[in-house]
N, C-alpha and C positions, 0 to 999 in steps of 0.2 A: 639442300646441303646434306641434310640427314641420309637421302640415296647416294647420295656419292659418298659418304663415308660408310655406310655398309657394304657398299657394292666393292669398295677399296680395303677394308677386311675382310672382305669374305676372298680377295683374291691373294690379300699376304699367307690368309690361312690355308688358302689349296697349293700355293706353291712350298708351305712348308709340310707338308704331308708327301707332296710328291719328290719332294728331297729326302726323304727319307726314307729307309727302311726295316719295315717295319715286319718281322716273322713271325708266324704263327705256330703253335705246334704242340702235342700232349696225346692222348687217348684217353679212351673210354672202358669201361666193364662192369657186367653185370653179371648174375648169378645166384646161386643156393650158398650160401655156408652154415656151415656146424659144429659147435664147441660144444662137448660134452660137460652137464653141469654150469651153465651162463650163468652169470648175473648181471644185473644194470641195475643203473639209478631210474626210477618211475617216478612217475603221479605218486602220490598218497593222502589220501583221505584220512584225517586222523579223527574218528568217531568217539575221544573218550571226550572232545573239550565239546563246550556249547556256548556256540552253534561247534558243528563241525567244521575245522579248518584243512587246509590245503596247502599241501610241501611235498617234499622228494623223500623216496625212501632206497635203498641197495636191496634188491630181492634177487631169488630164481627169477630169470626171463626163458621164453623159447629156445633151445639149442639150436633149433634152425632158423636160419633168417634168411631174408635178400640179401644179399652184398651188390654193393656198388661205388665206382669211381666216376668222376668226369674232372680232367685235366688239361686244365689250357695254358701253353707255354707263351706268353707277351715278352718279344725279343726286338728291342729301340736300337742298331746295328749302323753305324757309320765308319769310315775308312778312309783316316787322313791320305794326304799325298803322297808322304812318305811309306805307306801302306800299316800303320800303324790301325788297330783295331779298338773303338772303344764302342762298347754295347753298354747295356743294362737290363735286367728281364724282371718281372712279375708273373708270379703264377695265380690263378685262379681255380680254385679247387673244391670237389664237394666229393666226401664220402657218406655211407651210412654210417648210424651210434651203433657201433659193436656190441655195446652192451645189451641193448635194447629193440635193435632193430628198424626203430625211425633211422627216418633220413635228415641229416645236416643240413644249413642251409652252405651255399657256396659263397666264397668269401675271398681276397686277395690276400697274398702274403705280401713278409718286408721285400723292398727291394736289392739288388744284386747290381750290382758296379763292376764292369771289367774293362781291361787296358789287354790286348793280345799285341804284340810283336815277336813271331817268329818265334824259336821257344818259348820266348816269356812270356808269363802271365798271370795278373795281377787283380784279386778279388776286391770286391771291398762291400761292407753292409752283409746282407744276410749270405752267408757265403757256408762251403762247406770245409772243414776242417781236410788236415793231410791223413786223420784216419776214413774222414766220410770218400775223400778222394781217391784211399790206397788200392791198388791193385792190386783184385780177389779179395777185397777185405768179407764183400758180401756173397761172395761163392753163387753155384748154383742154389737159389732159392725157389722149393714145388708151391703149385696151390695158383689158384687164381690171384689170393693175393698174396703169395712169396709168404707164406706164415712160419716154415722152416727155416733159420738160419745155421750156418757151421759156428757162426759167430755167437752165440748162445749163451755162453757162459760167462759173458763179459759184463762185468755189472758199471765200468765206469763210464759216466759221464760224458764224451767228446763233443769237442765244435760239431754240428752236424746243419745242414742245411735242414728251413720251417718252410713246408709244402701248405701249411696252414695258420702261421703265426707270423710276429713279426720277427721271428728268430734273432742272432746276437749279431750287435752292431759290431763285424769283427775284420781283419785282413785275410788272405789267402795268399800264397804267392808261390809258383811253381814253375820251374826251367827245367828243360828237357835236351838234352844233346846226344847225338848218337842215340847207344843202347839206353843212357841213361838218363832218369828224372829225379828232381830235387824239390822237395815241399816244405815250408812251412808255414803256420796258423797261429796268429796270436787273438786272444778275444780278452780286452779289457773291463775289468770289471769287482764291482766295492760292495761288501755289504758291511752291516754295522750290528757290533755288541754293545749293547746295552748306550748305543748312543756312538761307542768308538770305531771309528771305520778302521775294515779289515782289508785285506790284499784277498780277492778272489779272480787276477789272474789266472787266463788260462792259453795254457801255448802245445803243440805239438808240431813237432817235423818226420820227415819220413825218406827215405832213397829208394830208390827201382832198377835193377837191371833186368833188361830183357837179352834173352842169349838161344840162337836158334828156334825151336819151340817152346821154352818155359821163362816164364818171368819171377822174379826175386824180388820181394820188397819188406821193407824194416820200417816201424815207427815205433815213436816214442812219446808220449806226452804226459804234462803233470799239471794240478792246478793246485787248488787250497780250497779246505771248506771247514766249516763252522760244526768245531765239536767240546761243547762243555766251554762256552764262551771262550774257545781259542781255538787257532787256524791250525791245520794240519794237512800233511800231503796228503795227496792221493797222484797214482801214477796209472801206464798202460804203454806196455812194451807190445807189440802185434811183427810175428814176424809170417809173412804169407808167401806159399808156392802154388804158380799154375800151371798146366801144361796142357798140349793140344797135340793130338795124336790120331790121323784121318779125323774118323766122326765120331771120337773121343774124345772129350774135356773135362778135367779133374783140378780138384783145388785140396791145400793144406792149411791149417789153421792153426797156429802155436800162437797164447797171449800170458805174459803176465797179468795178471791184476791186482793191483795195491788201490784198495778201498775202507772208507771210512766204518763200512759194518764188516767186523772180523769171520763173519758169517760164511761173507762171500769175497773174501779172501784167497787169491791163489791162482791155479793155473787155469786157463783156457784154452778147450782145445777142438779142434773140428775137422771136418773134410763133407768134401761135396762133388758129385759129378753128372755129364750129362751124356747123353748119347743117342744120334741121330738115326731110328731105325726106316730108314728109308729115306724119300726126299721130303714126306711134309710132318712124320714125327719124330720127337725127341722126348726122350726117358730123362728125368731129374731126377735125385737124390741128395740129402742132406743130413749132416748128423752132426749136432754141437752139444757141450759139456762145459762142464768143469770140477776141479778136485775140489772145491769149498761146499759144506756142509747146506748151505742154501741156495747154489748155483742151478739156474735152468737147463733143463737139458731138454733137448727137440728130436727127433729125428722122426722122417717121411718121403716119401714118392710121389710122382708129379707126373704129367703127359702133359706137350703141348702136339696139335693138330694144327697145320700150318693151311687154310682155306684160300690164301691168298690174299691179295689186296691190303695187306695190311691186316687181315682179319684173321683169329684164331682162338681153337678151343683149346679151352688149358683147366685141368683141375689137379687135386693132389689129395693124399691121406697122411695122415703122421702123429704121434705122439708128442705129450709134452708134462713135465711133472717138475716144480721147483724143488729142491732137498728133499722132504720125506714126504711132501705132503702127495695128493691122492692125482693119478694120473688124468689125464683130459685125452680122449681122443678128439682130432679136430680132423674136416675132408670139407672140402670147395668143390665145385663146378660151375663153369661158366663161358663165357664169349668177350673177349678184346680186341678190338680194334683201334688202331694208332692211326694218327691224321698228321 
């Protein structure tokens, strides 16, 4: 009896694996990187107590390290009758500690819920917001790992999809007709003063027109957060230009920011481009700001080397210095490959 009921699970369970479809998908990279001036958290021995004990300390680390990714895209994919689309994906991800230079261990994130029909499209669970979503929000980015953004000077908070967490349990929701698309994101969410729950709410939408070769896109979002045991806005207005021009491609970057440190207050502003010298390289470029007195600023140059197969060499050099304090030169090199 016991064989027969294994043998008659073990067949409900291959017919439901072969019903389904199940996609794989992500890349890999490896390489040199270099931050001018590192620090990490370590080991620390602290030799005044006795015995001597054992904790973390923030020090100088190596400025050069290995870098490394490995990303696996888990995509659960079925397709009512009606041709209605619902998936779900988990990533599985492992970087190096920047700080430090060890390696992470690798780990799943939260899960992602979608519904696709025809324009529409409907996130749910770890999802990314309509600025993570927006067109050219993140421009061309150099460097084995994208470490230049145009987006730089933007110090608020957004929905953003967790490649390593369980990110916010939140909506996504986006239609697209013609030239145009429509987003928006809400992420619910409570914290408490001194025992009284607050409203920390958080929403953003955005619009896209695409027109010949350049695309147009606007967002908007605002949430609330915790200052002096009371709620206060914060916002982020993003409005982005792209264009493609043969083997020419440039991006614009203009943002409000309304944040809770008056520091980094103000405008943001950037641009990025890229361009294909020949058939297997392309030149990067990136340069982000802002007018507030403790705003990051970045700017760098980038090479990708296109080997084929999915395979290519990509490094980058660039600067990066917050308000006054002391610049970091930062440069990658390395090898990615996508599966």
């Amino acid at each position: 009896m016991k064989k027969v009921l294994f043998a008659s699970t073990a067949l409900i369970a291959t017919a439901s694996v072969a019903a389904a479809d199940v996609r794989f998908s992500g890349y890999g990279r490896f390489g040199i990187g270099y931050l001018e001036d590192r620090t990490g958290t370590v080991t620390n021995i602290d030799t005044t107590t006795t015995p001597p004990t054992t904790g973390t300390a923030t020090v100088d680390t190596d400025n050069t390290i290995l870098v490394s990714r490995f990303r696996l895209n888990i995509d659960g994919v079925v397709e009512t009758d009606g041709g209605v689309e619902f998936s779900a994906r988990v990533r599985l991800q492992a970087d190096e500690n920047a700080g430090n230079g060890e390696a992470n261990a690798a780990g799943l994130n939260g899960a992602r819920f979608s519904v696709i029909f025809g324009g529409l499209r409907v996130d749910a669970g770890n999802v990314a917001g309509a600025f993570d979503n927006l067109a050219n929000y993140y421009g061309n980015e150099p460097g084995l790992e994208n470490f230049i953004g145009q987006y730089s000077g933007v110090d608020y908070s957004f929905l953003g999809y967790s490649s390593t967490g369980s990110g916010s349990n939140a909506v996504f929701f986006q239609y697209a007709v013609g030239d145009f698309a429509f987003g928006a994101s809400y992420d619910q969410a409570t914290f408490a003063v001194d025992g009284v729950p607050q409203d920390g709410d958080r929403w953003d939408i955005s619009a896209t027109y695409s027109f010949a070769n350049v695309t147009a896109a606007l967002a908007y979002g605002q949430t609330k957060a915790n200052v002096a045991a009371a709620s206060e806005k914060q916002s982020l207005t993003v409005l982005t230009l792209g264009a493609e021009f043969g083997d020419f491609s440039g991006t614009i970057f203009v943002a409000d920011d309304d944040v809770v440190n008056d520091a980094r207050n103000g405008t943001a502003y950037g641009l990025s481009a890229a361009y294909n010298l020949g058939a297997a390289t392309t030149l990067t470029f990136a340069y982000g700001d802002g007018s507030a007195d403790d705003d990051l600023q970045q700017y760098g140059i980038g090479a990708i080397y296109d080997l084929g197969g999915g395979a290519s060499l990509r490094g980058g050099i660039g600067n990066q210095k917050r308000g006054d304090g002391d610049s970091q030169l930062r440069a990658d090199f390395g090898a990615q490959f996508n599966f």
